[in-house]
MARDO-898926 format. One line per 5 residues: their letters; for each residue x, y, z of C-alpha. Coordinates in steps of 0.05 Angstrom, whole numbers, padded with zeros to 5 digits. Example, Ala and Ser with C-alpha at 12.3 -4.5 7.8 and 13.67 -1.06 7.14 Angstrom:
<atoms>
AS	00246/-00090/00156; 00273/-00021/00143;
</atoms>
This chain:
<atoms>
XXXXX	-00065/-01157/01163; -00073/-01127/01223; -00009/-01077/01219; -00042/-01055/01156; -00122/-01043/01194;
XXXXX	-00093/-01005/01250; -00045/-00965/01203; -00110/-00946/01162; -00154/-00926/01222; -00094/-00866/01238;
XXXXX	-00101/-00834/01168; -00174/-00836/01178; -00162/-00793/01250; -00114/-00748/01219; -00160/-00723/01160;
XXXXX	-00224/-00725/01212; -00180/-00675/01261; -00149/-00629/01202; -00218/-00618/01179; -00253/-00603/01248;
XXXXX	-00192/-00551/01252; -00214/-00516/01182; -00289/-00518/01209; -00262/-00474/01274; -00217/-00431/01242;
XXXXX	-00281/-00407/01187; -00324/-00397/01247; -00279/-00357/01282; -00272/-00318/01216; -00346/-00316/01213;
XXXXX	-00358/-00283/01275; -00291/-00231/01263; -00326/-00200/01201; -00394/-00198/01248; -00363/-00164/01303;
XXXXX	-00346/-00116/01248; -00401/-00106/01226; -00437/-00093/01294; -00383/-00051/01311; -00390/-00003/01245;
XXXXX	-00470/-00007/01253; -00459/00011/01332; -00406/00078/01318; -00468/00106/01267; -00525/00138/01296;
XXXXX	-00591/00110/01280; -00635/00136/01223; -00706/00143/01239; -00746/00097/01193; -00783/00162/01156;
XXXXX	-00821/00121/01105; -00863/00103/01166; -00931/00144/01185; -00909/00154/01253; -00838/00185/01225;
XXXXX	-00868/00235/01179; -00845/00292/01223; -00778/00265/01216; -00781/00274/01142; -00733/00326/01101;
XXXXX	-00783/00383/01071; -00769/00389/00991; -00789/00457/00967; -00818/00457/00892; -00802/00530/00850;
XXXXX	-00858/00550/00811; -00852/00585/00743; -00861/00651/00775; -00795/00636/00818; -00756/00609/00762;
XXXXX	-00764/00679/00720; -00762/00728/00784; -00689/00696/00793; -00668/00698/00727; -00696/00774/00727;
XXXXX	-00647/00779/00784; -00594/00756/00764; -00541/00796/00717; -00530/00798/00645; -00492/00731/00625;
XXXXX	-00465/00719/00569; -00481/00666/00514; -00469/00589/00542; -00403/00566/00525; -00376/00483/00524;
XXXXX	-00339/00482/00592; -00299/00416/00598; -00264/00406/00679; -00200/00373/00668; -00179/00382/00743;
XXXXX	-00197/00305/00765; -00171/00246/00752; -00226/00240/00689; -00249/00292/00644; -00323/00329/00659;
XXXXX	-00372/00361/00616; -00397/00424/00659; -00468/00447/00643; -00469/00497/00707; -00417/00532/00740;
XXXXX	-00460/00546/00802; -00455/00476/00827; -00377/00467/00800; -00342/00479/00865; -00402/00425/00899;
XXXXX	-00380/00369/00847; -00303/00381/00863; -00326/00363/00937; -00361/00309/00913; -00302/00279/00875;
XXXXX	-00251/00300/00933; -00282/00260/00988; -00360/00274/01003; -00390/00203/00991; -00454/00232/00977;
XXXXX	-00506/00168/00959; -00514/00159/00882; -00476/00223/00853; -00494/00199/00778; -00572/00210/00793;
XXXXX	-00567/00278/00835; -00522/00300/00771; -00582/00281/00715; -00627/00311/00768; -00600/00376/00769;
XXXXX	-00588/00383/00695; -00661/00359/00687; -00676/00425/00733; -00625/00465/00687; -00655/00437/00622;
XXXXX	-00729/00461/00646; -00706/00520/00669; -00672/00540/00608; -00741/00516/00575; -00780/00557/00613;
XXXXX	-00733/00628/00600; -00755/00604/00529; -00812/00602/00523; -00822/00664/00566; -00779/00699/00515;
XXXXX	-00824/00676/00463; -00888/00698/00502; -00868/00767/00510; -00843/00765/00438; -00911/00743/00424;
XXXXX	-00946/00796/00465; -00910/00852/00424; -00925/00828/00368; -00999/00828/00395; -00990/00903/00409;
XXXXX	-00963/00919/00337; -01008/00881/00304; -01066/00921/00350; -01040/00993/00333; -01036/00964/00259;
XXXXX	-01113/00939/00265; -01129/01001/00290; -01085/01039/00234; -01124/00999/00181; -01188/01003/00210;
XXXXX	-01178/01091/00206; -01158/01087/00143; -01222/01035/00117; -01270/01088/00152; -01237/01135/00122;
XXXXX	-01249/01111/00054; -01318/01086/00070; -01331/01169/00078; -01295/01187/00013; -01336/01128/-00019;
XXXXX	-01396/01155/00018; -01385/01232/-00005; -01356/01217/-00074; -01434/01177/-00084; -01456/01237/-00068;
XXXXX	-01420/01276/-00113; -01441/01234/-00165; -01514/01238/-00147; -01511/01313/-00149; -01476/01321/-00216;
XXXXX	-01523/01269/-00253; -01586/01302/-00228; -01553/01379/-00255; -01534/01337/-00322; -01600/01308/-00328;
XXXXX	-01647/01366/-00325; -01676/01401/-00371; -01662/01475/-00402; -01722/01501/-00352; -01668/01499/-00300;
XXXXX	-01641/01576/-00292; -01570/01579/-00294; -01571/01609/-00203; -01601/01538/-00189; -01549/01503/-00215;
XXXXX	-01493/01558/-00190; -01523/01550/-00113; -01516/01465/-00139; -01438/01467/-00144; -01427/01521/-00093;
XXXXX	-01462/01473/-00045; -01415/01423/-00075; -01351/01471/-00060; -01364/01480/00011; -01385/01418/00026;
XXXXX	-01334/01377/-00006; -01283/01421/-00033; -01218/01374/-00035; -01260/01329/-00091; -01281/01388/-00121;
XXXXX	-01214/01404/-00147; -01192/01333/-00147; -01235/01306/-00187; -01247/01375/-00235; -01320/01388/-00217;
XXXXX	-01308/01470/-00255; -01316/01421/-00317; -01383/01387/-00303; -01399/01454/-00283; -01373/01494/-00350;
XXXXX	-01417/01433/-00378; -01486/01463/-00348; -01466/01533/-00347; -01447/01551/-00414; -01506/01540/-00458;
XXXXX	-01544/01583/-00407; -01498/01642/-00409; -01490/01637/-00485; -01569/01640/-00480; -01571/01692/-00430;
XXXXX	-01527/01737/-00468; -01545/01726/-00538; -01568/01796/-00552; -01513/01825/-00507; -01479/01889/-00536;
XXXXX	-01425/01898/-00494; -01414/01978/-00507; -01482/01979/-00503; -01497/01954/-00431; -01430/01929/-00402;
XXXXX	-01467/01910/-00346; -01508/01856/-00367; -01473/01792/-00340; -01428/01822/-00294; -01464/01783/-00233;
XXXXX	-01467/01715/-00265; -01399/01710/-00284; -01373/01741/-00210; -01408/01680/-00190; -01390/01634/-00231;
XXXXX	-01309/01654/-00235; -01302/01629/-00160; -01328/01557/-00180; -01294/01552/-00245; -01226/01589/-00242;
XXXXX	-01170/01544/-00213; -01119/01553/-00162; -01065/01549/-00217; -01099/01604/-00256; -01113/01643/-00203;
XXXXX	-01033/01646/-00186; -01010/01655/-00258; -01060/01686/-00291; -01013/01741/-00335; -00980/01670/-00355;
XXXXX	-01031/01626/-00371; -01043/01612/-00443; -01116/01646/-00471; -01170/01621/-00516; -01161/01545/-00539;
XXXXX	-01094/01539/-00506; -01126/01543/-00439; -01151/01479/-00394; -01180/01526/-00348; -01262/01520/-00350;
XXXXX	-01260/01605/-00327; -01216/01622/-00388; -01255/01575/-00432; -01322/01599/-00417; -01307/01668/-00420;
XXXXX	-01268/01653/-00490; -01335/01632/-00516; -01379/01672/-00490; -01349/01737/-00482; -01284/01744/-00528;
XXXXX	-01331/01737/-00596; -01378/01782/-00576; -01332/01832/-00553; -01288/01831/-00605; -01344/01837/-00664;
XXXXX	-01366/01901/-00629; -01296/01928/-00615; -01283/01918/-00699; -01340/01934/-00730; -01376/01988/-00681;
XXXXX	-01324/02025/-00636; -01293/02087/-00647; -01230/02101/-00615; -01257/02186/-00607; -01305/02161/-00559;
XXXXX	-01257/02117/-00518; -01318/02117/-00458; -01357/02060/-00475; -01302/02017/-00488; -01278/02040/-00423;
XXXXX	-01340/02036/-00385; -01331/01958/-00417; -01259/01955/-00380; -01273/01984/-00311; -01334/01929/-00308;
XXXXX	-01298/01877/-00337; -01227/01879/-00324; -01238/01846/-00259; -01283/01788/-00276; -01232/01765/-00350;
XXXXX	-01174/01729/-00334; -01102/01760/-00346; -01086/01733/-00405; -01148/01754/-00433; -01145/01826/-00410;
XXXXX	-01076/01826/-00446; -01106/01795/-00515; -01157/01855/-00512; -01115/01904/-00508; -01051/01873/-00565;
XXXXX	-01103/01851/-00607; -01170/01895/-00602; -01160/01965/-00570; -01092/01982/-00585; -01089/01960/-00667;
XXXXX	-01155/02000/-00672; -01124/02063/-00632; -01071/02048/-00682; -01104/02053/-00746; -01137/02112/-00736;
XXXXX	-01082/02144/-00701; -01062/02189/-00768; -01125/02221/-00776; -01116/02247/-00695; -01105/02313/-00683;
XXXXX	-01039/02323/-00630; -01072/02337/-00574; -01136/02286/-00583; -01078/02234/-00597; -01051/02245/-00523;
XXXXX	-01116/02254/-00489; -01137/02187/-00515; -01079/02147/-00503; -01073/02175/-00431; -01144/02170/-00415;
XXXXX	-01142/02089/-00442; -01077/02076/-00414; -01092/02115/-00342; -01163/02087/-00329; -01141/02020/-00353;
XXXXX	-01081/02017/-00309; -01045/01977/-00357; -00970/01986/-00371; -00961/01975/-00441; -00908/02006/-00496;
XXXXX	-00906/01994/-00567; -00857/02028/-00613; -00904/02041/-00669; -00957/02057/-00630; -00930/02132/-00602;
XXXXX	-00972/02192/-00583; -00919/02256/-00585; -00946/02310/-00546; -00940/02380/-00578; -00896/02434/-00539;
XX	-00950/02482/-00523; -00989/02417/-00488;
</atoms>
């Protein structure tokens, strides 16, 4: 019993020694990593506490770029071309690059410069990127904007011409219109120079809608009846002159700029559009040609010459050439045979001469005699 009591009390020793042994080998291990520790915190230098008031000095300055800054460098820099998927495949993993300016910086970075929390300086900087690139857009946009601003101003300003300048047609063509109704809504008392000086006013004044809008007819509206009146007991061998004035007048508001280049070519009497050819076709042509059939006598070419000189100027071409093919010269024909040589030759050259028109017929010939 006793063997067995003392035998018990050595195991008991044993453990109580092997486990004060493990107690000073942990301390000792304890204080190795501590000396460590000190030793790693004693070879750094010491960082300022900068969060403190007293520190501030000791804080690191961050410098903010404003808008203006972002565009001036991007004005700066050269033309680049469009942004391309750029994938570094020179480390160990496999790296999207969004900007080549800080390439060589994230090489350094994988190579050996610890630099504190890489992953959040890398979203920083493409947060920078991404508003920069935001801010090139919407700059683009704004000076997009702004020319569009400009066109739209020199179209406003286009448009804005162009509505004044209707506004003044509007304006004159009222006019117009107030003018014209008043001539068509007086009365016969009205001499035919009142309403001449009317439309000449009208001419000067606005002479583009005159011919536009074919005023010479309103006008041929108001002058006819008043020359047929004023020349209803004209005899034109008789006094040639009677009229001469009026129509002067009235051919340089009623004869149009087509007539007045073709006028040889321009078709006469009802074939005519032209409000001079029409009014002289009505008031001149029937009185003329009554006189010319029933009363003339080609022996005594001077009245119907006297006629000619007078009027020649004032009727259009193509009635000058009707008066002649189908008045004077089939009446000089008719009584050609009872002409005597030589009064056959002194007519025709005294019609044809003081005339001045150039006309040949083959049956219509005047032979002069040898001893002429």
């Amino acid at each position: 019993m006793l063997t067995m009591l003392s035998s018990h009390q050595e195991q008991m020793a044993s453990v109580c020694a092997v486990a004060t042994l493990l107690g000073v080998l942990r301390v000792i291990d304890y204080a190795d990593t501590a000396c460590k520790f000190v030793l790693q915190a004693a070879a750094k230098p010491a960082q300022p506490k900068t969060w403190k008031k007293k520190n501030a000095a000791a804080r690191s300055r961050q410098d903010y770029k404003t808008i203006a800054d972002v565009l001036n460098e991007v004005a700066e820099r050269p033309l680049q071309q469009p942004k391309q998927t750029i994938i570094d495949m020179r480390g160990k993993q496999k790296r999207l690059v969004t900007n080549l300016e800080h390439l060589n910086e994230e090489q350094q970075e994988d190579t050996g410069d610890h630099t504190p929390m890489p992953e959040l300086q890398h979203n920083m900087r493409l947060m920078v990127d991404v508003a920069e690139a935001d801010i090139q857009r919407i700059d683009g946009k704004l000076r997009h904007e702004k020319d569009t601003a400009v066109i739209l101003g020199r179209e406003q300003t286009r448009l804005q011409t162009e509505v004044e300048l209707a506004a003044a047609q509007v304006q004159a063509l009222n006019q117009i219109l107030q003018t014209v109704s008043q001539c068509q809504s007086a009365d016969a008392s009205v001499s035919i120079t009142d309403i001449e000086q009317v439309y000449s006013r009208l001419k000067q004044k606005h002479r583009e809608e005159y011919y536009m809008y074919n005023l010479a007819a309103a006008a041929l509206a108001q002058a006819l009846p008043r020359l047929t009146q004023l020349l209803a007991a004209w005899r034109p061998l008789d006094d040639p002159s009677l009229g001469t004035a009026d129509f002067t007048r009235w051919r340089a508001l009623l004869e149009s700029e087509q007539q007045k280049r073709n006028a040889v070519f321009q078709a006469v009497a009802g074939g005519s559009s032209d409000p001079y050819v029409q009014l002289c076709s009505a008031v001149v042509m029937p009185k003329l040609s009554r006189v010319v059939t029933n009363d003339w006598e080609p022996r005594n070419p001077e009245p119907m010459l006297q006629f000619m000189e007078l009027w020649g100027p004032l009727l259009p071409g193509a009635l000058q050439q009707q008066v002649l093919e189908s008045l004077i010269f089939p009446k000089v024909r008719c009584h050609a045979t009872s002409f005597t040589e030589r009064s056959r030759v002194c007519i025709a050259s005294v019609i044809i001469n003081r005339t001045s028109v150039c006309f040949y017929d083959e049956t219509l010939c005047f032979p002069q005699p040898s001893n002429y």
